[in-house]
N, C-alpha and C positions, 0 to 999 in steps of 0.2 A: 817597827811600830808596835807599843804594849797593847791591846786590846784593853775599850774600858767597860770594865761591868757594870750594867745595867738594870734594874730591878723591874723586872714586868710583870703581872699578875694576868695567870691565864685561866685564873680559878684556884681551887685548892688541889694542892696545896701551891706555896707560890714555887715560879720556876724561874731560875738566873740564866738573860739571855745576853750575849754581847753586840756591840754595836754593828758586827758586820751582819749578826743574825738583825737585829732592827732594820738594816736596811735592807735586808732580803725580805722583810716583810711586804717594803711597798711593790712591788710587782708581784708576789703574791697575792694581795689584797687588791690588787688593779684586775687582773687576772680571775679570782674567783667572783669579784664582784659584776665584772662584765659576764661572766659565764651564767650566773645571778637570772641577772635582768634579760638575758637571750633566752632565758629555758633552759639552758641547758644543764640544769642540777636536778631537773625536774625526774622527780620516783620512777626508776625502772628503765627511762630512757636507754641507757647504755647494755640494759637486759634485751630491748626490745633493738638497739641499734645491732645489737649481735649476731642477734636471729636473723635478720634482715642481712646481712652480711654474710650468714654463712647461708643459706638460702640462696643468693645470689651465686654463691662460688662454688656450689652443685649445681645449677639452671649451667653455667657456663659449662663448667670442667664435663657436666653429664654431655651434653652437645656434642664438645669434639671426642666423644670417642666413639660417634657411628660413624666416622672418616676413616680413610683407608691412614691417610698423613699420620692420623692421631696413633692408629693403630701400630705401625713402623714404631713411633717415637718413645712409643712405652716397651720395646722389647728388651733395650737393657735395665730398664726398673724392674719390671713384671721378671725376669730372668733371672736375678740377683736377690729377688724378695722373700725372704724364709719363709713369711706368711700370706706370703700369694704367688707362689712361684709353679704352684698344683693348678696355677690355669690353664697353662696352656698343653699341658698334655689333657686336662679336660675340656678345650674348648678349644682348642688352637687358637692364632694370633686375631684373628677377627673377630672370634666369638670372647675372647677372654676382654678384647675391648668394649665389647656388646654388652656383659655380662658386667663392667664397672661402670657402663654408661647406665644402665638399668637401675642399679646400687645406687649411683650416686642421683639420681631424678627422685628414687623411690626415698631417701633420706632426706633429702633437699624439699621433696614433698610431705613428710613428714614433721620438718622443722618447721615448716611455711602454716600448718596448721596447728602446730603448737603457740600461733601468737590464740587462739582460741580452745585449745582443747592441750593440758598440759601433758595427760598422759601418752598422746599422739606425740608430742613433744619428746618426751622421755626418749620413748622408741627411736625416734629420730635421731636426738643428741645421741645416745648409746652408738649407733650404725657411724655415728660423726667419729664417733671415738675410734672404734673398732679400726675405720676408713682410714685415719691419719698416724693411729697406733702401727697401722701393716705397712705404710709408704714412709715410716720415722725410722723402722724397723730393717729398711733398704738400707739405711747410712752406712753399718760398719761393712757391707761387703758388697756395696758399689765400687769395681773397678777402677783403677784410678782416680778418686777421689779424693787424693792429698797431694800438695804438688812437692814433689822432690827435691826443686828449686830453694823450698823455701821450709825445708826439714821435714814435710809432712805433714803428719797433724800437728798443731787446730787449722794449717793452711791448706782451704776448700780449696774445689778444683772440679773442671765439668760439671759431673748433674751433681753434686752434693751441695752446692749453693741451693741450687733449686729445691732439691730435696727439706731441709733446712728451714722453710717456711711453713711444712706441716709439723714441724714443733707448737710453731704460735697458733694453727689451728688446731690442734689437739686440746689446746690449752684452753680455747676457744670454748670447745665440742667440750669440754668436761667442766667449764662455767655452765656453760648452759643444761648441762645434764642435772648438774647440784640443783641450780635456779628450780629446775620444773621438781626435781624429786622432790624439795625443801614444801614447794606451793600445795604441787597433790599430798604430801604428810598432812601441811597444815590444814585443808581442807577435808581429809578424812577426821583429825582431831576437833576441830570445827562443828562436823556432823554425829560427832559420837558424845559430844556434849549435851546434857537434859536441857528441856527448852527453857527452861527459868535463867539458863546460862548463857545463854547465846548473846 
């Protein structure tokens, strides 16, 4: 079937769209319009859903590491970790869980008060980064972590799935670092403005 071409104007200059993109329109346009009228396009929402998100996923992960459980199940990350691997001859296996449960409340508290104070914020996204930067950094010398079944890599296996999710929170933790450094700039440039300016 030819594809027939279509003339739509989306502004200037004009753009040629085909009929299958026309009809990709209406659930688009059903889709951003219900999002619309819910709120949810509403300014910074998705800034402030973030924070709240990663927030929450320190309050948790900080919890289970004063557990003995928690402590066992981190020995082959924390063991394999280039950049956290100096725990546990400085802390041995319960203090080095002690010592990311600490990290991770002190960050997570940190983020939590960045919905009011950006530069508290900062601090915190930074630790966020650091935090997902050192457990992204497990992947390439995690122990069996490519299955041989299935040639190896890109095919996960044990804890590199798991691993594999502090990608997207790194990604996360470094939206939210821009977001606050972008706000506290603009509020220092804001304030170094003469008052006829403001």
């Amino acid at each position: 079937m030819q594809d027939v071409k279509v003339e739509v104007s989306y502004g200037s200059p004009r753009e040629t769209t085909t009929a299958a993109d026309t009809l990709l329109n209406i659930p688009v346009n059903l889709l951003t319009n219900g999002m619309a009228r819910l709120g949810l396009l509403r300014k910074d929402l998705d800034y402030h859903l973030m924070r709240a998100a990663m927030v929450l996923i320190f309050l948790l992960f900080g919890y289970q590491k004063w557990f003995e459980y928690e402590a066992q199940v981190l020995i082959p990350f924390i063991s394999n970790g280039p950049l956290i691997s100096w725990m546990y001859p400085a802390f041995g296996v319960r203090g080095a869980s002690w010592f990311l449960g600490v990290s991770e409340w002190t960050f997570g508290t940190l983020l939590f008060l960045g919905f009011w104070n950006k530069r508290l914020g900062i601090l915190g996204a930074a630790g966020s980064c650091i935090t997902f930067l050192s457990t992204v950094s497990i992947i390439p010398f995690m122990p069996d972590g490519w299955a041989p079944s299935a040639g190896g890599f890109p095919a996960m296996v044990g804890n590199v799935p798991f691993l594999m999710k502090d990608v997207v929170l790194f990604a996360a933790s470094f939206y939210l670092l821009k977001q606050d450094v972008e706000r506290v700039m603009a509020s220092q440039q804001a304030g170094a403005l003469p008052s006829h300016e403001h």
